[in-house]
NUGU-600897 format. One record per residue (C-alpha): chain; x, y, z; residue number from 1. Coordinates in Angstrom, 3 decimals. Example, Ala and Ser with C-alpha at 12.3 -4.5 7.8 and 13.67 -1.06 7.14 Angstrom:
2
unit: A&east: 12.300&north: -4.500&up: 7.800&pos: 1;
unit: A&east: 13.670&north: -1.060&up: 7.140&pos: 2;
END
This chain:
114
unit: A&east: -1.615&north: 10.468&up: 20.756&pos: 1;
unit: A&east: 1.895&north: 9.798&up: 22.082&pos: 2;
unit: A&east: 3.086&north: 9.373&up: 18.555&pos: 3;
unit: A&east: 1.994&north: 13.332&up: 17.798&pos: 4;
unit: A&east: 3.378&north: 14.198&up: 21.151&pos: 5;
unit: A&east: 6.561&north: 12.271&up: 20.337&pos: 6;
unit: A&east: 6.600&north: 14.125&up: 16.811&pos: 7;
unit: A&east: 6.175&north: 17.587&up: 18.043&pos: 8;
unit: A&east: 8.953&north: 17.121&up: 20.444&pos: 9;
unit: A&east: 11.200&north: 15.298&up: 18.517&pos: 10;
unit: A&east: 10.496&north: 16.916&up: 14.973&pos: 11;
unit: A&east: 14.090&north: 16.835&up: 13.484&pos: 12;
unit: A&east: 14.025&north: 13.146&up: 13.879&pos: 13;
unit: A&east: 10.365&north: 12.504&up: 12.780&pos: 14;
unit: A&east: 11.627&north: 14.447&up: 9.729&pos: 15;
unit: A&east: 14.999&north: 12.462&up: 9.338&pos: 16;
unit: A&east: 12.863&north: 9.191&up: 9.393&pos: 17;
unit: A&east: 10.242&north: 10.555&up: 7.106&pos: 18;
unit: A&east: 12.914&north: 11.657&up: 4.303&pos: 19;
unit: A&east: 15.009&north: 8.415&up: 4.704&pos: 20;
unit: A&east: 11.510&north: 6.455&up: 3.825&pos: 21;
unit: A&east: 10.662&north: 8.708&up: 1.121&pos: 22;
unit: A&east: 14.384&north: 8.227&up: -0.304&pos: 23;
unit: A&east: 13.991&north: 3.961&up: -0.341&pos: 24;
unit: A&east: 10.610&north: 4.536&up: -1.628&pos: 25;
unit: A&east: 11.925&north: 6.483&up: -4.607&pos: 26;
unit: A&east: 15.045&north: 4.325&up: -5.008&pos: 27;
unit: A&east: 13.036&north: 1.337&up: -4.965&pos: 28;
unit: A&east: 10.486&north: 3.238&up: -7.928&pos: 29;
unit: A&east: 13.293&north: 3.875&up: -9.800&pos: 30;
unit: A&east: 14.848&north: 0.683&up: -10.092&pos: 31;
unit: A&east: 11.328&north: -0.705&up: -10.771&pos: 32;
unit: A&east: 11.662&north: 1.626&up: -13.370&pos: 33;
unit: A&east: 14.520&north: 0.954&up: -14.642&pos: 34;
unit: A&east: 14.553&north: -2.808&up: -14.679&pos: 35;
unit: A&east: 11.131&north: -2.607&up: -16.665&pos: 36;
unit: A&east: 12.386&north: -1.351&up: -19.758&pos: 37;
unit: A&east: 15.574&north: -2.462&up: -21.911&pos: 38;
unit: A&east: 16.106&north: 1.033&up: -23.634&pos: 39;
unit: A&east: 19.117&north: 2.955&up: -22.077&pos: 40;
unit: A&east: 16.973&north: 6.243&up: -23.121&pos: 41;
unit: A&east: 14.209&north: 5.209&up: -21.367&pos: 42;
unit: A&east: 16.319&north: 3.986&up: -18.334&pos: 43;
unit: A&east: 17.746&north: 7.476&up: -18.067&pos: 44;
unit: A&east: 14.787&north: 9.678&up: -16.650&pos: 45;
unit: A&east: 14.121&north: 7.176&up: -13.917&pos: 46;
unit: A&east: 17.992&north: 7.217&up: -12.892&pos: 47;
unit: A&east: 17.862&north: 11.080&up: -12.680&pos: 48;
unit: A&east: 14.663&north: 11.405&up: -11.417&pos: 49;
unit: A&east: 14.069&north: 8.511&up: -8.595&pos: 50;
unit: A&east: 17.413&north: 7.559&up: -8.266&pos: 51;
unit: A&east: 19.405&north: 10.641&up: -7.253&pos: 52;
unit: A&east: 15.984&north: 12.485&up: -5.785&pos: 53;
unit: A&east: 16.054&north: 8.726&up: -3.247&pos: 54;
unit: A&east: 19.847&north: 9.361&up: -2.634&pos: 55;
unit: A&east: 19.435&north: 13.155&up: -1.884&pos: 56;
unit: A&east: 16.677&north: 12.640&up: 0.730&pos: 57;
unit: A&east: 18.618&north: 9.661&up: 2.239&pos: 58;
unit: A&east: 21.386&north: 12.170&up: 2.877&pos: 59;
unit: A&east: 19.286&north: 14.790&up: 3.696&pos: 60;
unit: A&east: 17.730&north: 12.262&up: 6.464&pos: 61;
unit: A&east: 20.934&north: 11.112&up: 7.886&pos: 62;
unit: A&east: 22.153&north: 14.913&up: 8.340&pos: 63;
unit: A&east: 18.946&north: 15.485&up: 10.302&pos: 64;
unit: A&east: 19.297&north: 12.532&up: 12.574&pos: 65;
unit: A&east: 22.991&north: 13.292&up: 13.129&pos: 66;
unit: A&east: 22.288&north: 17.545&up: 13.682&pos: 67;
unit: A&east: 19.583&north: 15.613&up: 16.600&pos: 68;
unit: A&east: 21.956&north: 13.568&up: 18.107&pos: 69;
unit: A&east: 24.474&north: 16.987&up: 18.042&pos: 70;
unit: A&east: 21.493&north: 18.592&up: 19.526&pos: 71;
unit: A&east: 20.936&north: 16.351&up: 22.490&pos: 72;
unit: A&east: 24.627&north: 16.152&up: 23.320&pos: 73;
unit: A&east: 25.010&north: 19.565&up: 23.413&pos: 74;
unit: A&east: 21.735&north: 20.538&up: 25.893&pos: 75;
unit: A&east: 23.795&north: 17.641&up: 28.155&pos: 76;
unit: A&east: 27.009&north: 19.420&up: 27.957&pos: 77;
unit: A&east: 25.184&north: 22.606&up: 28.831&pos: 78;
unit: A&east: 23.265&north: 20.995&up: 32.144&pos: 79;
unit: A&east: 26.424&north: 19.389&up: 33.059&pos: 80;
unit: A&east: 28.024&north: 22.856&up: 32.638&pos: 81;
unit: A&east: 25.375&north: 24.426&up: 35.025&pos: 82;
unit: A&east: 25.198&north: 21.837&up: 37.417&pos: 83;
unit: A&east: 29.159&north: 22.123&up: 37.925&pos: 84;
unit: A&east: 28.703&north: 25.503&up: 38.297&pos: 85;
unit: A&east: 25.758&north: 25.869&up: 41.326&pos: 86;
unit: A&east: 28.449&north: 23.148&up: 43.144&pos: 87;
unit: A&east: 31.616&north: 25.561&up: 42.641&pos: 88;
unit: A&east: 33.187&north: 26.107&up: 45.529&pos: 89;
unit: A&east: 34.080&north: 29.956&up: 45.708&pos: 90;
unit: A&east: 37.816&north: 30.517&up: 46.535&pos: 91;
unit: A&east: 37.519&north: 32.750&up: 50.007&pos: 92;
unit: A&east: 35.631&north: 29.729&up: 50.738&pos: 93;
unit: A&east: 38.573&north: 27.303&up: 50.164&pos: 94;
unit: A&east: 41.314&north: 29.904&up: 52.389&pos: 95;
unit: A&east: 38.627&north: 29.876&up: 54.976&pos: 96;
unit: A&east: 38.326&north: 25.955&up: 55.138&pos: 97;
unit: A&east: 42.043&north: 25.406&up: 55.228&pos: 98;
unit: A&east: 42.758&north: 27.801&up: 58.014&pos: 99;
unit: A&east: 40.050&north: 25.947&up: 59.620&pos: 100;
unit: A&east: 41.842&north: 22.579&up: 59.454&pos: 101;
unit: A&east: 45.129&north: 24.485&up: 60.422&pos: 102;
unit: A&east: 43.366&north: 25.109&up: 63.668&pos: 103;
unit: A&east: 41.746&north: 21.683&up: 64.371&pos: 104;
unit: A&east: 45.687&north: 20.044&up: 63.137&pos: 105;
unit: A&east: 47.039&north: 22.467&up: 66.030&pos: 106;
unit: A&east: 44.567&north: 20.929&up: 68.822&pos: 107;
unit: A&east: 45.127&north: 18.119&up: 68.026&pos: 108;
unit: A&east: 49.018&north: 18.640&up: 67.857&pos: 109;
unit: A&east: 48.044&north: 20.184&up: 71.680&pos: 110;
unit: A&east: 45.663&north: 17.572&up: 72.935&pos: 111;
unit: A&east: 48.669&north: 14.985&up: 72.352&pos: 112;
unit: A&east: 51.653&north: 16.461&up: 73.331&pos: 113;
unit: A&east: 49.746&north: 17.384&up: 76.695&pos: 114;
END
């Protein structure tokens, strides 16, 4: 059950490692294929066929995996991006803290000289 949960969350990935599996798979067929017969012409349709379908879904894979990882990093960017933005301090708030330390410097300038 986690596995279904895990796929319906994470469905670029599950996809990415499905279409990477499915590309060995064919690669592997096709070189089966290929090393099973000596004629060139007959070496052909497997080369076309499993070889560069394998290759395509590799690629197609990868790209999916990488687009996830894009994915992720940008949802963290975007709850760093909030978070720095609910602790912004506004500026009125800044003039109003240093005059505040302005006054405390001056007592204390007072409370020694005295």
């Amino acid at each position: 059950m986690e596995f279904v949960k895990w796929c319906r969350l994470q469905w670029d990935r599950a996809l990415a490692v499905a279409a990477v599996l499915g590309g060995i798979v064919m690669v592997i067929v096709g070189w089966v294929g290929v090393s099973g017969t000596p004629f060139i012409a007959k070496q052909v349709p497997y080369v076309a066929s499993d070889g560069i379908g394998g290759l395509v879904l590799i690629v197609i894979g990868t790209t999916l995996w990488l687009s996830a990882d894009m994915n992720d990093e940008w949802r963290t960017l975007d709850r760093l991006e909030d978070v720095t933005r609910r602790n912004a301090v506004d500026r009125s708030d800044l003039a109003l803290l240093a005059e505040r330390v302005r006054v405390l410097e001056a007592r204390d300038e007072m409370s020694r000289t005295s």
